[in-house]
C-alpha positions, 0 to 999 in steps of 0.5 A: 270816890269809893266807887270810882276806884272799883270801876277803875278795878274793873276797867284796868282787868277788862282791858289787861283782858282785851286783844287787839284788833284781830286779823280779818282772815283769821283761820276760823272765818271762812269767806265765801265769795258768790260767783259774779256771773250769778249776781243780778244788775237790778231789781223788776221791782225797782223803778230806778237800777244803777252801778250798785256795788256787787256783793262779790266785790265787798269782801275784796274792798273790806280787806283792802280798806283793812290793809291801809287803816288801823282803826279797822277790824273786820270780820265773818260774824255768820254765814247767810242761809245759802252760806254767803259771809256776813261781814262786821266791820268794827271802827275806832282811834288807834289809840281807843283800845283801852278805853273800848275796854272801858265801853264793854265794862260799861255794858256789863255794869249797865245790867248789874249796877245801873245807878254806879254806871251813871255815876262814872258816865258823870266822872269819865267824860271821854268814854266812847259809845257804840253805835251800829249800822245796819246795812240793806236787810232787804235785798233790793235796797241797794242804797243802804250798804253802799252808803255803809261802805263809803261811810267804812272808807271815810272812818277808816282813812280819813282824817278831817276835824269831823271824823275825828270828833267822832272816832273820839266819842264813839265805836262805830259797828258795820254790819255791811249786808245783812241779806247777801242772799237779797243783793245777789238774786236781787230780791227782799228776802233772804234765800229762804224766803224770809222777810228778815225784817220780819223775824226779829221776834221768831228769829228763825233765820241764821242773818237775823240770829247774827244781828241779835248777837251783834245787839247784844254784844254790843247793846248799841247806844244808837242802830240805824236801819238802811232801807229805800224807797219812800218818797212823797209821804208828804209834799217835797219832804223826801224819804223818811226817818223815824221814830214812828206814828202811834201805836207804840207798844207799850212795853217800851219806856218810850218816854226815854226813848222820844225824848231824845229820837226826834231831835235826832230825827231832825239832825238827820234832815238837817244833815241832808238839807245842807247837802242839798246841793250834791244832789242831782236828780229833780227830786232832791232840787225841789226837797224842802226836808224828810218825812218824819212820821212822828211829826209828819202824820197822824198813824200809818207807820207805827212801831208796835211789833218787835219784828222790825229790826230797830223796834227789836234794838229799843228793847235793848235801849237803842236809840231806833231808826228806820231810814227810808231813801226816796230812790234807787240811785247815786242820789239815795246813796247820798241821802243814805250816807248824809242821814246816817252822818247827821245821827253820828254828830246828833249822837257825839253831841249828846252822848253822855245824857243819852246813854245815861238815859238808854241805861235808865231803862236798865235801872227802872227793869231791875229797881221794878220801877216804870212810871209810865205803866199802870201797876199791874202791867209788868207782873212780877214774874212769869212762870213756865211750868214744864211737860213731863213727856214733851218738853221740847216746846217750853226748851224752845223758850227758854233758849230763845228767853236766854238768847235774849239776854233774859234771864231765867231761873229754874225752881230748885224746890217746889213753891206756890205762886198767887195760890197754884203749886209748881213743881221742882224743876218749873222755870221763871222769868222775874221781871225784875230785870234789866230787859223786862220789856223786852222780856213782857213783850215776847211773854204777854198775851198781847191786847185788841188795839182794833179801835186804837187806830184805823190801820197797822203796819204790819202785825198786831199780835205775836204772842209766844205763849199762844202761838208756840204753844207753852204755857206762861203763867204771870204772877202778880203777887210776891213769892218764894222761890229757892232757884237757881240761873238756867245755863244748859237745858239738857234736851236729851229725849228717852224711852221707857218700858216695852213698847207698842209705844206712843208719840203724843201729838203735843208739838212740832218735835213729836211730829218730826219724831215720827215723820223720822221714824216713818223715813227710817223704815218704822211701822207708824199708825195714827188715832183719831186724835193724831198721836202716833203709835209705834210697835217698834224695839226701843233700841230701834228708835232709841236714837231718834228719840234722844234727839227728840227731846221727847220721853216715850213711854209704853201704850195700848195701840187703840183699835181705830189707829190705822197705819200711815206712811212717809210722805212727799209734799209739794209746795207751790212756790211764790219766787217773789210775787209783790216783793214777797214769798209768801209760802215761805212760812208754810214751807219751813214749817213743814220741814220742821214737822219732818216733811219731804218738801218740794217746791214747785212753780205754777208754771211747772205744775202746767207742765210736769203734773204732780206725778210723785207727790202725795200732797200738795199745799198751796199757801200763797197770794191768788195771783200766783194763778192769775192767767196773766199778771198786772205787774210786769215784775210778777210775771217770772213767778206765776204762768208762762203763758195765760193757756198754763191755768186750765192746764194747771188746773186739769193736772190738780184735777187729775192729781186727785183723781189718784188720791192725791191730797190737796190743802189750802192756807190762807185767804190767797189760796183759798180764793185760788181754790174757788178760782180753780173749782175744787170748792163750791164754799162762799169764801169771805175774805177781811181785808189786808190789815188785819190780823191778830190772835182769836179764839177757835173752837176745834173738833179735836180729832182728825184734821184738829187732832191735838186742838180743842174747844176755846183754844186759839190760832193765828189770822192774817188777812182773815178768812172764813168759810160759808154755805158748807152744805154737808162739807166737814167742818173742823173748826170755826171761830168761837161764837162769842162777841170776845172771840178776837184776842189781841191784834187788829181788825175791823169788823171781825165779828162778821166772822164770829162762829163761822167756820175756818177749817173745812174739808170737801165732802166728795174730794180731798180739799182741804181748807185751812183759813188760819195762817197755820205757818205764818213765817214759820212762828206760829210753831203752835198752828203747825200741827193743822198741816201734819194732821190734814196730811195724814187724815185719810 
């Protein structure tokens, strides 16, 4: 009873705190409508196109919605890539502002005083629980925020015993198009090229950093994901619902989660199948259910990798799903709009024990209680030791920790943890924490899971630590700390003595400093291991360190440094070969590291030349020189016509005979390579579904500058190199059975100690086997590209 009243204290100031319903055209918003001219009726890739709704019409209808509906609010929560809204639309009882109160009250205890949240759930029975609507990350998926949109209609306007159930027991949270870009060029990805279901571990994207603030704001009960198109998995079972085949991953406490998502699951298909008769198409007559992956397969489409949006939201306790509609059309609206309905009444149905349980997740982080993991699993902390002179990649973390809702502390003393001394200043995660799976999953080294299952979904291994390139020290044993919460990092860069002075070749921020600097008009030279020196004044690069976040000192200029210049790279383009931008990654890395990027298009390098450029990187599929394309949809983005390959390849020829650089990444561009003659290499190709993290042994100097022996990098469809001859070799994968780390991949000891990074001996070729830019995450393998850019 004592509690009950404390809570009662908190919900009464939560709610005296609340505003009602802002206006949806408040002054701070700005709409942002997209030329109909320029938006595209259908997809190449799609088999079926219909009358979708544009997104040029969906602000128009959202206000208009808002106009006749008090249960409505909508908002500009973001803006996309190329600038379009990203619309929320937030759905209640007129008369539920108090008790939306209560919910984000709720929330706040959910994280501090787990036990007492569960204990008002048990006396406050009329609570009301979030749920969120993801619509059509992917651009061509079309389905998704149409159903969303006749779903925001329905809850805004109408009045049937089902919807008001449902408005009774729950908050309902639209985000209507979270790719504006995708729907408008009808494409997957957003206007940079970025799967954004892809992004939810990197999160380099402004729509996916607006979806993680929509989870945590939130920390939905329930997020359903609108996606299309998956039909025949299994005999007449059309389209598909998670939850997922194994591997789970296993910083999930899934046992809270399975206990509840198949029931779901099933409503979901319930729901469709009682509407069987609306639908229309043949397809839908003869469906006997939906293909349920846990239930309806062995593996093959598996929830491991946090990059997925609803694998992302478990971590925040959400009850996940993917929902696959089976076509393109009115009918896959429908199946959309009747499976999202059946998790509405699933979730009504059993909201208390259900968000009593996503709030058990909560209590087993904070109490260090998970009894479905090994002891030792979760260690007790993590702690981030900071570089002096560039500390720019462990802010990068700790923002990114904190973005999270992780919780970092900074060591106000010196202190000793499992018998290694840190200094003042080191950051800690403890993992005595609400979200410590979200947090281990990001911060762990990841594990080998090649012989767990035959195949993967998608990535086994992302490893922030590794692939960023800070150091995340897990501590076992218990430890005294004097420590207080990290709020702001101060990121302001110095520079200190008279100079020459020295740019470490230590992280992505020393890069950029002196591509800066070069662009600025500064003197920069370079030494064997790839630092920068400059002999400039300190109030002449000043400016440019402090945004750095870098600190400079003093340093003797070696005498093999030699001087090296600004200069302009192009990159080929994929406009979307197989639904995917594959040098996109490549492409934002590179403009990370400072670079002047241009991208070019097979077809315009046939017909322009690379007269301009001092660089050109090829980082994509093979087939975007095939001479002709198999797949209709491919043919905008390679030639124009099968005679543009030997004109294509005639003018890279040409472009090194200036002194024109050239580097390949990957295995694509690497084949490409050997198609186009530039190397007379064996290239070895593993096959698709495999990736992971593996040890690598860099020479240290030139083109691995920065890199060493045992250090790590990236593989995604694995590539390596044979028969060399006298070619330079700058790396190869560590000759030792344990080279693979983590992820998955069949038979990679057939690349053990083989070579990775090679440069042509008689032209400037250079290979890079590992996944140096791979969707702009792999931050730590981004200096392999500045460092063959400026070797000479």
């Amino acid at each position: 009873m004592k509690y009950k009243k404390i809570i009662t204290g908190v919900v009464a100031a939560s709610l005296l705190a609340s505003a009602p319903w802002s206006p949806a055209l408040a002054e701070s918003s700005k709409w942002n409508y997209v030329n109909a001219y320029e938006e595209k009726d259908g997809s190449l890739f799609n088999s079926e196109n219909y009358d979708f709704m544009k997104f040029s019409e969906i602000g128009d209808k959202l206000a208009q919605i808002e106009k006749q509906s008090n249960r409505v609010k909508v908002e500009v929560k973001g803006h996309s890539s190329t600038g379009q809204p990203l619309y929320v639309v937030t759905i209640a009882a007129p008369d539920s502002q108090g008790k939306f109160g209560k919910i984000q009250a709720l929330r706040k205890q959910m994280f501090k005083n787990p036990g007492k949240a569960q204990e008002w759930i048990e006396n406050n029975p009329d609570f009301k629980v979030p749920v969120m609507i993801n619509g059509s990350i992917h651009g061509t998926e079309f389905v998704g925020s149409d159903a969303v949109m006749q779903l925001i209609e329905r809850f805004a306007l109408e009045n049937d015993e089902t919807t008001t159930e449902i408005l009774e027991n729950n908050i309902l949270i639209f985000n209507v198009v979270q790719n504006p870009d995708g729907r408008v060029d009808a494409t997957r990805f957003n206007g940079e090229g970025i799967d954004l279901n892809r992004d939810f571990i990197t999160q380099s994207q402004p729509e996916t950093q607006e979806t993680v603030s929509l989870i945590k704001e939130w920390n939905p009960m329930v997020f359903l994901d609108t996606h299309g198109y998956v039909k025949g998995y299994a005999p007449n079972k059309q389209g598909l619902i998670e939850p997922c085949t194994v591997p789970h991953n296993p910083n999930y406490e899934y046992d809270l989660y399975q206990k509840w998502a198949m029931d779901q699951a099933k409503a979901m298909e319930n729901e469709i199948m009682s509407d069987k008769e609306s639908f229309t198409g043949s397809l839908y007559q003869s469906m006997v259910g939906t293909y349920i992956p846990q239930r309806d397969d062995a593996e093959g489409w598996d929830d491991y990798p946090p990059i997925f949006t609803p694998m992302y939201a478990m971590y925040h306790g959400a009850y996940g799903h993917t929902l696959e509609a089976p076509t393109n059309d009115t009918d896959g609206v429908r199946w959309m709009y009747d499976a999202i309905m059946g998790a509405l009444k699933n979730a009504t149905d059993n909201k208390q024990e259900m968000i009593k349980d996503q709030i058990e997740m909560f209590k087993r982080g904070i109490n260090f209680d998970h009894p479905f993991h090994d002891e030792g699993f979760f260690p007790t902390a993590y702690v981030l030791p900071v570089d002096q002179e560039d500390p720019t990649v462990t802010h990068k973390a700790v923002k990114h920790l904190q973005k999270n809702d992780i919780e970092v502390v900074q060591a106000s003393k010196a202190f000793t943890a499992d018998g290694k001394s840190y200094p003042k200043g080191t950051y800690i995660v403890k993992m005595d924490q609400a979200k410590a799976g979200l947090a281990n999953t990001m911060l762990w080294d990841g594990e080998d899971i090649t012989e767990d299952v035959d195949s993967m979904y998608d990535i086994s291994a992302w490893s922030l630590p590794e692939l960023w390139g800070f150091e995340a020290v897990a501590v076992q044993d218990e430890f005294n700390v004097t420590a207080t919460k990290v709020n702001q990092i101060q990121e302001q860069g110095s520079v200190s003595g008279k100079g020459p002075f020295l740019i470490p070749n230590s992280s992505v921020k020393a890069v950029q400093l002196a591509n800066t600097l070069m662009q600025q008009g500064v003197s920069v030279k370079r030494d064997e291991a790839g630092n920068f020196y400059t002999e400039a004044a300190a109030n002449n690069i000043g400016s440019a360190v402090k945004q750095s976040g870098l600190h400079i000192e003093s340093a003797k200029i070696p005498a093999e440094a030699v001087e090296v210049n600004s200069l302009k790279v192009a990159i080929l383009k994929d406009g979307g070969m197989n639904k995917a931008q594959s040098h996109s990654g490549t492409k934002l890395a590179l403009k990370r590291l400072g670079f002047d990027v241009t991208e070019v298009t097979p077809a315009e390098v046939a017909q322009q030349g690379l007269t301009g450029f001092d660089v050109f990187v090829y980082s994509g599929t093979e087939g975007l020189i095939a001479k002709t394309q198999s797949r209709a949809a491919n043919q905008e983005f390679g030639f124009e016509n099968p005679g543009q390959f030997d004109i294509f390849k005639m003018n890279v020829e040409e472009f090194l005979n200036n002194g024109g650089k050239y580097i390949a990444v990957g295995a694509g561009a690497s084949l490409a390579t050997k198609t186009l003659g530039l190397t007379d290499n064996t290239i070895v190709v593993a096959g698709y579904n495999s990736n992971g993290i593996a040890k690598v042994d860099y020479s240290g100097e030139g083109m691995t500058g920065g890199y060493s022996e045992d250090d790590l990098g990236f593989v995604y469809r694995p590539v390596w190199y044979e028969n060399t001859g006298d070619d330079e070799v700058a790396a190869t994968f560590d000759d030792n059975t344990e080279f693979f780390v983590a992820g998955h991949w069949k038979n990679n000891r057939a690349a053990q100690g083989k070579a990775v990074i090679v440069k042509e001996q008689d032209k400037d070729v250079t290979l890079i086997g590992l996944e140096a830019g791979f969707r702009d995450h792999t931050d730590y393998l981004f200096r392999l590209l500045s460092n063959s850019i400026f070797e000479k």
